[in-house]
C-alpha positions, 0 to 999 in steps of 0.5 A, a space after each residue: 533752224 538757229 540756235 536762237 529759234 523759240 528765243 525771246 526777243 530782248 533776252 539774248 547777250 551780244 557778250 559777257 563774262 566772268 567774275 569770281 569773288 572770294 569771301 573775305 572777312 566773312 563777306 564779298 562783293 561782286 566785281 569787288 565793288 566796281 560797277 559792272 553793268 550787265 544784263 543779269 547774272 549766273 550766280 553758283 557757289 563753288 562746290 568745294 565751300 566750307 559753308 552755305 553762302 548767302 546772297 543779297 541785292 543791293 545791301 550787305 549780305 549777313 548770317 540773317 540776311 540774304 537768301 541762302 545758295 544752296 541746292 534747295 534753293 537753286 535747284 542745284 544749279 546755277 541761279 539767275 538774278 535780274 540785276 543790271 549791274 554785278 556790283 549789287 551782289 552781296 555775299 556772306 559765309 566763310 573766309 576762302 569760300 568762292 562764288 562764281 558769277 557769269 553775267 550777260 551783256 547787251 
């Protein structure tokens, strides 16, 4: 038996990799904007933050707009999101908070 054994067809990555965005004038962007496409992403704050971030697809993310990235909302873990490109991810919070993105490749 693989690794792969019980793995659904079409949802494994070939490849990946890792970006990390540090939130600047309140807000981030991952992969600083640049499009990055992907087959989805992991998405975690860094647990050193000064506040709660929020996350947002596809438009800004704001002190009211987006979900929060917290533990009650991620199950303390790290959250997937089913994005084709790492540049529709929006951030807020405060300035030097990181967010840590992993995402997947075909």
């Amino acid at each position: 038996m693989t690794k792969y054994a019980n793995a659904r067809i079409g949802r494994l990555a070939q490849s990946g990799g890792a970006v990390r965005v540090t939130i600047a004038s309140n807000v981030g962007q991952g992969n600083g904007g640049t499009s990055l496409p992907c087959k989805g992403c992991f998405v975690s704050p860094a647990s050193a933050n000064s506040s709660v971030v929020r996350m947002n697809i596809g438009a800004a993310a704001s002190a009211s707009a987006g979900i929060e990235l917290s533990d009650a909302n991620t199950g303390g873990g790290p959250l997937f999101v089913p994005v084709d490109d790492v540049s529709l991810l929006y951030f807020y919070g405060t300035n030097n908070d990181v967010v840590d993105i992993v995402y997947l490749k075909g």
